[in-house]
C-alpha positions in Angstrom: 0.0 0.0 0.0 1.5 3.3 -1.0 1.7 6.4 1.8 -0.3 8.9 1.6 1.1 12.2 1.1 0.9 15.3 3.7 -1.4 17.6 1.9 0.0 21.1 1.9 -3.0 22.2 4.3 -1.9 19.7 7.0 1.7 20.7 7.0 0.8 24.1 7.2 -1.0 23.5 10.0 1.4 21.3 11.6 4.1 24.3 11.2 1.7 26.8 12.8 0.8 24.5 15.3 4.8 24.3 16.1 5.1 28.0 15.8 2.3 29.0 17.8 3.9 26.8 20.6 7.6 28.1 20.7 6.5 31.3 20.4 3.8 31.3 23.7 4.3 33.9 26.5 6.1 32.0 28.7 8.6 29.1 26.3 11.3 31.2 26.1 11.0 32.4 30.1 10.6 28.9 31.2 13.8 27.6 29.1 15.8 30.5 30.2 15.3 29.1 33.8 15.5 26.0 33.1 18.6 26.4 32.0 20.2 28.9 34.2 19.0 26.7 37.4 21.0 24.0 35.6 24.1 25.6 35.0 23.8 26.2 39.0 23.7 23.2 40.0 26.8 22.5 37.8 28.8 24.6 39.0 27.9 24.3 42.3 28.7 20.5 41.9 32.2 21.5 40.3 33.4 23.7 43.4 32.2 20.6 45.5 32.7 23.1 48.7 32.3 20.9 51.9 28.9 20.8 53.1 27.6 22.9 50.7 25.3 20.4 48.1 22.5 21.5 45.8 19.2 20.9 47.8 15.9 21.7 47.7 16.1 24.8 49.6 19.2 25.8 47.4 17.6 25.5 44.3 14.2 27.0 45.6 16.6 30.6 46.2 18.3 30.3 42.7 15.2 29.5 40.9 13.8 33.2 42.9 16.9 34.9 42.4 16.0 33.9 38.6 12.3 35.3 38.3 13.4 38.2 40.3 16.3 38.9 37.5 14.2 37.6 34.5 11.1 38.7 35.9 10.6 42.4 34.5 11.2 41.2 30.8 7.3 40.6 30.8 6.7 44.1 30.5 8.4 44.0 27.2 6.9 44.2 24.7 6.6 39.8 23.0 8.8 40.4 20.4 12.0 42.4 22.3 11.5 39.1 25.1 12.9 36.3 23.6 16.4 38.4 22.7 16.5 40.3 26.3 16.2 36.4 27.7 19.2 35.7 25.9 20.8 38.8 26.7 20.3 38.1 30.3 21.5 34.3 29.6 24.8 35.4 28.3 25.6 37.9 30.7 24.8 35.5 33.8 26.7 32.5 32.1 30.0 34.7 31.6 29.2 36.0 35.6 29.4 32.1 36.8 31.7 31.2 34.4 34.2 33.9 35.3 33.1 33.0 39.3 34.0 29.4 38.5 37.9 30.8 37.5 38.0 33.1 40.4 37.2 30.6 42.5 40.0 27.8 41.5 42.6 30.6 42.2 41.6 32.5 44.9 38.9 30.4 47.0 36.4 33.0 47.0 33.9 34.7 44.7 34.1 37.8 42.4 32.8 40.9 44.5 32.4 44.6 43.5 35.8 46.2 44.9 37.5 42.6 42.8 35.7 44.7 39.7 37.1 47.4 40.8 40.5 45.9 40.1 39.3 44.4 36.6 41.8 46.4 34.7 44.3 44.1 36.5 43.0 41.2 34.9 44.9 41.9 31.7 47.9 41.4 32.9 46.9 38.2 34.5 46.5 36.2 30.6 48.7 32.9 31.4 47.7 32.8 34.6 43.7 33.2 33.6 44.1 30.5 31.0 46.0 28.1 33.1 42.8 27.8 35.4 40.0 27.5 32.7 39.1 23.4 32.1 38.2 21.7 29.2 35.0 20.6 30.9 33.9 24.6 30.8 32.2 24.1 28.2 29.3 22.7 29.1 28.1 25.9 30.3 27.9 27.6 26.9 26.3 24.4 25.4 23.0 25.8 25.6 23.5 28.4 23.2 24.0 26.3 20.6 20.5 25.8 20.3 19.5 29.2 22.6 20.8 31.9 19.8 19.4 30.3 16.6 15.6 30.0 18.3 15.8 33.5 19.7 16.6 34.4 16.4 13.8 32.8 14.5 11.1 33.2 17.8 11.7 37.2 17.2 11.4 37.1 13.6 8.6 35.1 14.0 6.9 37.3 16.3 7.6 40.8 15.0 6.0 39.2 11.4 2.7 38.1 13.6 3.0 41.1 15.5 2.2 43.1 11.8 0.1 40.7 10.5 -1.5 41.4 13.8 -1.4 45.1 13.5 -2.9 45.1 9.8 -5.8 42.8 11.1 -8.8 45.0 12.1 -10.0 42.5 14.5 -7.0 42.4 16.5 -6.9 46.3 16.9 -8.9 45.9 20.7 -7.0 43.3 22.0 -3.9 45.6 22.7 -4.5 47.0 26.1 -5.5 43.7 27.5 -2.3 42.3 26.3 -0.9 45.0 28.0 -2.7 44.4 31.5 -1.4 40.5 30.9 2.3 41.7 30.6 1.7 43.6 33.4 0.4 40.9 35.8 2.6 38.3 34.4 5.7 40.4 35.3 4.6 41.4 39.0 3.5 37.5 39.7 6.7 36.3 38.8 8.8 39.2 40.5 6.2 38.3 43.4 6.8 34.5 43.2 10.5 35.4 42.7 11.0 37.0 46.2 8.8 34.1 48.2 11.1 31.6 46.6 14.1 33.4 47.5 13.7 35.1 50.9 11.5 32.6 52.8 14.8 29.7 52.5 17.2 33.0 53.2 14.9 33.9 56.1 14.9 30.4 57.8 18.3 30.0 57.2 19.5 32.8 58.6 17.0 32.8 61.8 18.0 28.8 62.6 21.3 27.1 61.6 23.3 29.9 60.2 22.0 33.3 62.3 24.8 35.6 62.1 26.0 35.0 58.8 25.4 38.4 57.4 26.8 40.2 60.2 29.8 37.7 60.1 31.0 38.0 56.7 34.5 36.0 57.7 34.1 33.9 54.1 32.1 34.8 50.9 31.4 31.4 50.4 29.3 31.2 53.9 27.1 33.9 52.0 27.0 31.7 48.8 25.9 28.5 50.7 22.7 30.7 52.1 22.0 33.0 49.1 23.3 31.2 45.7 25.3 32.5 43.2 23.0 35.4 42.0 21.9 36.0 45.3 25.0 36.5 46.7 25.4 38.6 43.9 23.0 41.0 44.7 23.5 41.1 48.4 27.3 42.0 47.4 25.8 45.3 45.3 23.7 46.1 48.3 26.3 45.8 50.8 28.6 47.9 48.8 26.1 50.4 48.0 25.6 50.5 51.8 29.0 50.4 52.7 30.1 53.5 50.3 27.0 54.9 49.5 24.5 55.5 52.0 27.0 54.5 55.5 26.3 57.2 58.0 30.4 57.3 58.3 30.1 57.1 61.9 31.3 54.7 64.5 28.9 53.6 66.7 29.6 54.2 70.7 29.8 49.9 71.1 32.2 49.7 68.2 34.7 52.5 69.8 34.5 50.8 73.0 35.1 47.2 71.5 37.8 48.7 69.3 39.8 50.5 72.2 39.5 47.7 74.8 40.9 45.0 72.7 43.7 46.9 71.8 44.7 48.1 75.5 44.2 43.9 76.6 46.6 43.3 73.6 49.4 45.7 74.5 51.9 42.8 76.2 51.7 40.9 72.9 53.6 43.5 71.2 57.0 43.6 72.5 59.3 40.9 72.9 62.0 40.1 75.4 63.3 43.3 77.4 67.1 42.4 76.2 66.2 43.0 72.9 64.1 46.0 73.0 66.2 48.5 71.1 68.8 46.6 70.0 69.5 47.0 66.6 68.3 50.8 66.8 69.6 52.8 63.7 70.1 49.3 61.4 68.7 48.9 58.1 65.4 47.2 57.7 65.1 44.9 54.4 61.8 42.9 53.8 61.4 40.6 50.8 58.2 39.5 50.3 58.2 36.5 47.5 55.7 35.4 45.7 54.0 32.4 46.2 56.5 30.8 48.1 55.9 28.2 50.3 57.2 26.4 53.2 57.2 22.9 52.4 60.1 23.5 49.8 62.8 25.0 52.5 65.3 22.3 53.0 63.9 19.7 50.5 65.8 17.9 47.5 64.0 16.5 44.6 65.4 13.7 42.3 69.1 14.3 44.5 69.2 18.2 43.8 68.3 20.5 46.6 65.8 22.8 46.3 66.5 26.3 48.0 70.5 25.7 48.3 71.0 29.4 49.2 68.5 30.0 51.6 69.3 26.6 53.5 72.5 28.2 53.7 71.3 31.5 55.4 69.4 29.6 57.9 72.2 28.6 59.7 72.8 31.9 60.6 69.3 33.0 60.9 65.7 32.7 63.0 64.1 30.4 60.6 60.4 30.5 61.8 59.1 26.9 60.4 55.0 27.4 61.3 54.8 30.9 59.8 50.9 31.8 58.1 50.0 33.9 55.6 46.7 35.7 56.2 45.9 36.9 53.1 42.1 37.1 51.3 41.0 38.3 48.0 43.8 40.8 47.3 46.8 38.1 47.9 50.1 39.7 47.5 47.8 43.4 48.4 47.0 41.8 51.2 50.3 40.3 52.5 51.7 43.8 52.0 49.0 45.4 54.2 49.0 42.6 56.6 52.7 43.2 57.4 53.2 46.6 56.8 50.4 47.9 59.0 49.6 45.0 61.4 45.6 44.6 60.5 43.8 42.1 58.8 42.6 42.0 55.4 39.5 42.6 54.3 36.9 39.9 53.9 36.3 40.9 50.2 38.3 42.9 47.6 41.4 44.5 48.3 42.2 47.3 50.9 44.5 48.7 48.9 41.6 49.3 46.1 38.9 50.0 48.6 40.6 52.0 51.1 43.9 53.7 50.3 43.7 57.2 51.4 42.3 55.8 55.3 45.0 56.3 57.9 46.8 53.1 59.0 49.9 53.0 61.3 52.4 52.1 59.0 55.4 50.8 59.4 57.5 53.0 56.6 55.5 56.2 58.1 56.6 55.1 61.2 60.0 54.6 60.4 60.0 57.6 58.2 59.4 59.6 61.7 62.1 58.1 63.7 65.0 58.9 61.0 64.6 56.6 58.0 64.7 56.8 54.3 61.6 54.4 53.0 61.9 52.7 49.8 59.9 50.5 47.8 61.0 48.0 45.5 58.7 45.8 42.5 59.5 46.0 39.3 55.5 46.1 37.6 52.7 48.6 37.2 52.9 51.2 39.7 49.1 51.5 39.4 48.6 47.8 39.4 46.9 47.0 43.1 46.7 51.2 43.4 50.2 50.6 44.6 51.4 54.4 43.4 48.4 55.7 45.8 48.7 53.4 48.5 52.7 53.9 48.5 52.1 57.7 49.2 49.7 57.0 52.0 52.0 54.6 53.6 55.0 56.5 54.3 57.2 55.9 51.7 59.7 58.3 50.0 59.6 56.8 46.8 58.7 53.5 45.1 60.7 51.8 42.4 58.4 50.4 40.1 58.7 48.6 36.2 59.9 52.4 34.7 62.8 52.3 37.2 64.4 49.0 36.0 66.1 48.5 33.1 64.4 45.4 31.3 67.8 43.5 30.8 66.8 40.4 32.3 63.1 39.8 30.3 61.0 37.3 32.4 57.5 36.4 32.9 55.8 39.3 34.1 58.8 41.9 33.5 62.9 41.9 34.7 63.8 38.4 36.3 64.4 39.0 40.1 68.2 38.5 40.1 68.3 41.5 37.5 65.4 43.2 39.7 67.2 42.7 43.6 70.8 43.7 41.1 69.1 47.0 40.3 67.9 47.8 44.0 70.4 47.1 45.3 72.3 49.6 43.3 70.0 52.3 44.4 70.0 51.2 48.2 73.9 51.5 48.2 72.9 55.1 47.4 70.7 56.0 49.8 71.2 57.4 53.1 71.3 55.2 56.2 69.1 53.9 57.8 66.7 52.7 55.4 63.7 50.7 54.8 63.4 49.0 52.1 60.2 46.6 51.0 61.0 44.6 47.9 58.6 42.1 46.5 59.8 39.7 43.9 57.9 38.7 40.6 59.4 36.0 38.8 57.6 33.4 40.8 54.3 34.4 39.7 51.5 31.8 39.0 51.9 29.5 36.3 55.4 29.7 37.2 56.5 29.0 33.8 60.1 30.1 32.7 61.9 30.0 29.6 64.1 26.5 29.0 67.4 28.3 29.1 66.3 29.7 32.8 65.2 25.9 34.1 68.3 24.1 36.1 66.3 21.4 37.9 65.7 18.2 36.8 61.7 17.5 38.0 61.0 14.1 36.0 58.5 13.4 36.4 56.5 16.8 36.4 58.1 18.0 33.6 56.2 20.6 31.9 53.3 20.1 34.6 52.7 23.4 36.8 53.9 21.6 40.2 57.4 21.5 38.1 57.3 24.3 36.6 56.6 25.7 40.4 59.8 24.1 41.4 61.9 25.8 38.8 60.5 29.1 39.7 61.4 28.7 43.6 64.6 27.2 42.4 65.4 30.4 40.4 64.5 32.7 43.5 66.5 31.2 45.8 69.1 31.4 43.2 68.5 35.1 43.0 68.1 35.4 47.0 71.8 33.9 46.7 73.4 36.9 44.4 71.6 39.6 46.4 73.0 38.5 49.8 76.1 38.2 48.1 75.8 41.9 46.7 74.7 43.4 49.8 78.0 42.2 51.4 79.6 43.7 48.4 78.3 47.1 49.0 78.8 46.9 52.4 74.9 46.7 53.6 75.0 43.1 55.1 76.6 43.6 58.4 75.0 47.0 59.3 71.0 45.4 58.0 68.0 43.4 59.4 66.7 41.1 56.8 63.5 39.4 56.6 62.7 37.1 54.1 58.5 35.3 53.6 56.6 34.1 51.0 53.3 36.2 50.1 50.4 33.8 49.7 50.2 29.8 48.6 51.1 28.5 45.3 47.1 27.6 44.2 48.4 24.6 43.0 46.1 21.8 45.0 48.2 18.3 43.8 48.4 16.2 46.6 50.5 13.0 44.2 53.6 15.1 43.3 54.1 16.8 46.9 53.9 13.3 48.3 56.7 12.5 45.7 58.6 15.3 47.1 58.6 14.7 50.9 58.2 11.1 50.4 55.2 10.0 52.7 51.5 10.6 52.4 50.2 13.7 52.9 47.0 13.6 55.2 44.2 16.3 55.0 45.4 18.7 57.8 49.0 18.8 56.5 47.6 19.6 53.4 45.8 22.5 54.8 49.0 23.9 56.8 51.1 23.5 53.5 48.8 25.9 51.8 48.6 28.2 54.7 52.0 28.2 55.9 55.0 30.2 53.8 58.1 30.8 55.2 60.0 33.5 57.5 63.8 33.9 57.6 65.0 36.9 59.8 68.6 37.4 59.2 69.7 40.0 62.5 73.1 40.8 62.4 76.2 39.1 63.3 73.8 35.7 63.2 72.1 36.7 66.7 68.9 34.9 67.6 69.8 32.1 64.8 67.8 28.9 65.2 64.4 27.2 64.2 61.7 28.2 65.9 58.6 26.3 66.5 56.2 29.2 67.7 52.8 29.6 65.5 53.6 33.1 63.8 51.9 35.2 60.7 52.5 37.9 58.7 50.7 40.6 61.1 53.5 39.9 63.4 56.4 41.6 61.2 55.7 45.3 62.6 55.5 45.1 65.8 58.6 42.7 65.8 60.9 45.7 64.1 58.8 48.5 66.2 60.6 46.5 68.8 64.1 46.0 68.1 64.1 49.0 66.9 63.4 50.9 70.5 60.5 51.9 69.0 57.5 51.4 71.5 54.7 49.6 70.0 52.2 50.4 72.4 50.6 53.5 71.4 49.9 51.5 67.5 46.8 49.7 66.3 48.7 46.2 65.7 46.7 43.2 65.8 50.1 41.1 65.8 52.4 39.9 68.2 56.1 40.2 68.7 57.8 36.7 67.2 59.3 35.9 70.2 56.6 37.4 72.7 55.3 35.6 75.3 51.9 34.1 75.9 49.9 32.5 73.8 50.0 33.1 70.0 47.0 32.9 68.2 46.9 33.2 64.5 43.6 34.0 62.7 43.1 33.8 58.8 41.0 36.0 56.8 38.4 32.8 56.0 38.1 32.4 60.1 40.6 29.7 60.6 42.7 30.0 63.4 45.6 28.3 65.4 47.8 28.4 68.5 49.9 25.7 67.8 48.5 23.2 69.8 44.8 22.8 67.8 43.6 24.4 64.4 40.0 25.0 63.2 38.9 25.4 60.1 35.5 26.9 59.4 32.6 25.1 57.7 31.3 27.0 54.6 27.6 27.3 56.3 29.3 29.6 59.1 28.3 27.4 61.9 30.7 26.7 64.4 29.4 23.0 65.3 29.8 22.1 61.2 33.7 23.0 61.7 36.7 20.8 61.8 39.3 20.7 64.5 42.8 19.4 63.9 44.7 18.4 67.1 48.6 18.8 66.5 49.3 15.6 68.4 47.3 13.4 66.5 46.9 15.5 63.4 43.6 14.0 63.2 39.7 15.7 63.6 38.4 15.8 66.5 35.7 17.2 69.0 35.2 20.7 68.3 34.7 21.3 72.0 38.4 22.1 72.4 38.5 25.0 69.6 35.4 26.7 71.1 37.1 29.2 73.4 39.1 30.6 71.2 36.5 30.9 68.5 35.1 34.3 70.3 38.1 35.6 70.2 39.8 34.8 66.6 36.0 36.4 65.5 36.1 39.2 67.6 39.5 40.0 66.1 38.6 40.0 62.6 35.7 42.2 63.3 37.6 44.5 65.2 40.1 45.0 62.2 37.2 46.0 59.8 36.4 48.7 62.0 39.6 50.0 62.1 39.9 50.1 58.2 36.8 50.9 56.9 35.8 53.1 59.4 39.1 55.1 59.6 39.5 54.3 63.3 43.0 55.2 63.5 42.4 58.6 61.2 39.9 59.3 63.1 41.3 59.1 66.9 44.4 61.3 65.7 42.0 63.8 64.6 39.8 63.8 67.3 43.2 64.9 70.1 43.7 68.2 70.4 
């Protein structure tokens, strides 16, 4: 039996039939969430954050967050919806996507004052590119089929819409459309805000109270408000923040502020013998970047590692559990941390945010007792408002990428032996005593340098970013070697104080090739301290003080350390540090709400409640009962809200205005 063909009349009909359906109200809408809430849960399920899975309740606020952001296009008028959809599509898509990147470096999610510092991101190409995945793409997918329906939904439309307009019996039927846009758009911005606020609200009044006013990790936000929701809460707190803050400090606030400082005084000064000691010696800080403990004394495949910093340890204080606490702004924040004593921010970049606030410095300081201040990094003076921020800070000048003959071309500009070759040259010419705060480049994420640079041999992980990462320190240390060796030339060594720590982790997460390295497994908590931990050499002179030293220590500890060997009293200063070698108990707190003393660690679960945390034991190195970290919880918080008053209130600024 033959088929019987489709008559032109039922095709027709079929085809209209088709039309008619992906061209109704709400397709495009309910594909555009669809989708988004997808890509969500995707990414959500990529950052696997502990703790932190896709439920019901989380998808309930990202599908509100979406009819709240989508919502208004309902009011437009049917043909302009279908391409504002995708609009909004793409532009959410590259926000999670370039959240997803952020993430894998820095731990934490983009914020407004990080947007602020967009026009770094240039100059951050290899880096960017070594952290995008092949996976990725699944998130674009969708506009594969996404662009080329838009495309034919709004032709299709706009030709009904004049068909419609030349049809007499369609000419009444306008302002009821109208009132249907109109209700369709408030229902969903309506159903929008239940399904977003109500979870927020339960949240936030049950297991995770406090975690607005908390702020100690973006991604304790995230956890309670999703992606887009965290999002907007970041513009409103910003707005608040910069906008529409009253600029005052409330009376609890002064009185919190003032009294932790005066029960923190004995933490600042070290032992009595050395108080003034090395009054009228050189000061020379080099910050390095990205270098990390765990490579300090360690061969690989026979050759040692850091050949010429094992060598100054023998004559040095070689601080073995030393912490970064940097956040978002990494090297920024290292910089702050040390040269004022006060945390960093919990998102963005003080140096962006606030750079004209009043901070007691240490090259201001030092500047005041006698001292030519110098800083030293051969990039962008404007990159991290470093030119600004430099001013602010004390120092008489700063030596930046125009200052340095490019003879040595690597990575991000001159190679550090070429860069410490140069500034040293210009310290020999300065007049004594001097600061001077050098931060190194060469060992910048991906660590990659040129063959003829690469002296190691890391078979293996050849050509993989953990060697690669070797090679850089390698080269560092190699450079650390010649600019000893040239300050003794010039006669700086003997008459100097020089401190030597790594900036921030590496962001390289491998657990296989470390293990390779040190040659036993590597368990959860020492993985943690590995990426906290960098390290600090003190070099004082004539060798005094040399020795390892076990003693928990971070960055915010550098200042009041100099202030005191120095003769300089620390007392009267806003340091949240402690002297190196104070007595007393040593607690070390981390931007994300971590904190140590040595004898337990606790890391913070991502929902902000204390129960949900882990607590390391040093004896065991193993979880335990979180009981034992609870008394020192108050007090690591406490501290890390008591340094955001200070900065972006301008507590310090604002007490030196306020005496007569």
């Amino acid at each position: 039996m033959q088929s019987i063909p489709s008559s032109p009349i039922h095709s027709s009909e079929s085809g209209r039939k088709w039309s008619k359906l992906l061209t109704v109200n709400g397709f495009t809408f309910v594909l555009f969430l669809a989708v988004m809430c997808w890509k969500c849960y995707w990414l959500n399920k990529t950052l696997s954050i502990p703790n932190m899975a896709f439920d019901l309740s989380d998808f309930s606020v990202t599908l509100g967050a979406l009819f709240v952001i989508g919502g208004w296009t309902w009011w437009l008028p049917k043909h302009w919806r279908p391409l504002t959809l995708l609009i909004l599509n793409i532009l959410l898509t590259i926000l999670l996507f370039s959240d997803l990147v952020y993430f894998r470096y820095f731990q934490d999610f983009i914020t407004v004052p990080v947007l602020m510092q967009a026009f770094q991101v240039s100059a951050l190409g290899d880096s960017i590119v070594s952290l995008i995945s092949w996976k990725d793409y699944k998130l674009f997918l969708d506009w594969l089929i996404f662009i080329p329906l838009v495309i034919w939904q709004t032709r299709a439309l706009k030709q009904a819409r004049r068909q419609a307009l030349s049809s007499t019996s369609n000419y009444n039927r306008g302002p009821r459309r109208g009132w249907v846009r109109l209700l369709n758009g408030v229902l969903s911005l309506i159903l929008g805000a239940v399904l977003l606020f109500v979870p927020i609200q339960h949240a936030t009044t049950t297991w995770a109270k406090g975690v607005f006013s908390g702020n100690w990790w973006n991604a304790s936000l995230y956890n309670i408000t999703g992606l887009y929701g965290f999002h907007g809460y970041d513009i409103y707190r910003y707005a608040r923040e910069n906008w529409f803050s009253s600029n005052s400090i409330s009376p609890e606030d002064e009185a919190l502020v003032g009294q932790w400082f005066k029960e923190h005084e004995p933490m600042l000064s070290g032992p009595a013998s050395t108080f003034g000691k090395y009054k009228g010696k050189n000061i020379i800080i080099v910050q390095a970047e990205a270098f990390e403990n765990f490579v300090i004394g360690k061969s690989f495949n026979g050759q040692e590692l850091t050949p010429n910093l094992n060598a100054l340890l023998k004559e040095s204080m070689y601080f073995n559990r030393f912490f970064h606490q940097t956040g978002q702004g990494r090297t920024s924040d290292a910089d702050f941390g040390v040269q004022t004593s006060l945390h960093p921010l919990p998102t963005g970049s003080v140096f962006i945010r606030y750079p004209n606030h009043t901070y007691d410095a240490m090259p201001h300081i030092l500047k005041e007792n006698g001292y030519t201040t110098g800083a030293y990094h051969a990039y962008d003076a404007g990159f991290w408002n470093r030119y600004i921020v430099y001013n602010n800070l004390g120092y008489d000048f700063f030596m930046s990428r125009k200052d340095y003959t490019v003879d040595e071309p690597l990575g991000w500009s001159v190679g550090d032996k070429s860069f410490f070759r140069q500034s040293v040259e210009r310290m020999a010419k300065e007049k004594q005593p001097f600061y001077s705060f050098m931060i190194t480049l060469t060992s910048h994420h991906p660590y990659k340098l040129p063959t003829s640079v690469q002296k190691l041999d890391v078979a293996p992980y050849k050509d993989t970013i953990f060697g690669d990462y070797l090679e850089a320190v390698h080269y560092v240390d190699a450079a650390m070697g010649e600019f000893i060796s040239d300050l003794k030339k010039n006669g700086l060594w003997d008459n100097s104080i020089l401190m030597f720590y790594g900036d921030h982790d590496n962001s390289i997460p491998d657990r296989e090739p470390l293990e390779k390295l040190l040659g036993h497994p590597v368990s959860d908590f020492q993985m943690l301290e590995m990426k906290n931990q960098v390290p600090l050499i003190v070099h004082l002179p004539g060798g005094a003080e040399a020795g390892t030293y076990d003693t928990v220590t971070g960055q915010l500890d550098l200042s009041p350390t100099v202030m005191h060997w120095l003769g300089i009293t620390p007392a009267d200063k806003h340091y949240m540090g402690s002297h190196i070698q104070a007595a007393g108990e040593h607690l070390i707190v981390l931007r994300n709400g971590s904190y140590t003393n040595g004898t337990i660690y606790y890391v913070p679960s991502a929902d902000g409640i204390f129960e949900n945390g882990t607590c390391y034991n040093y004896a065991t190195g193993e979880p335990g009962d979180v009981a034992p970290c609870k008394p020192l919880h108050d007090e690591a918080m406490k501290r890390l809200t008591v340094s955001d008053i200070v900065i972006t209130q301008d507590y310090i600024g604002r007490s030196k205005a306020a005496k007569p």
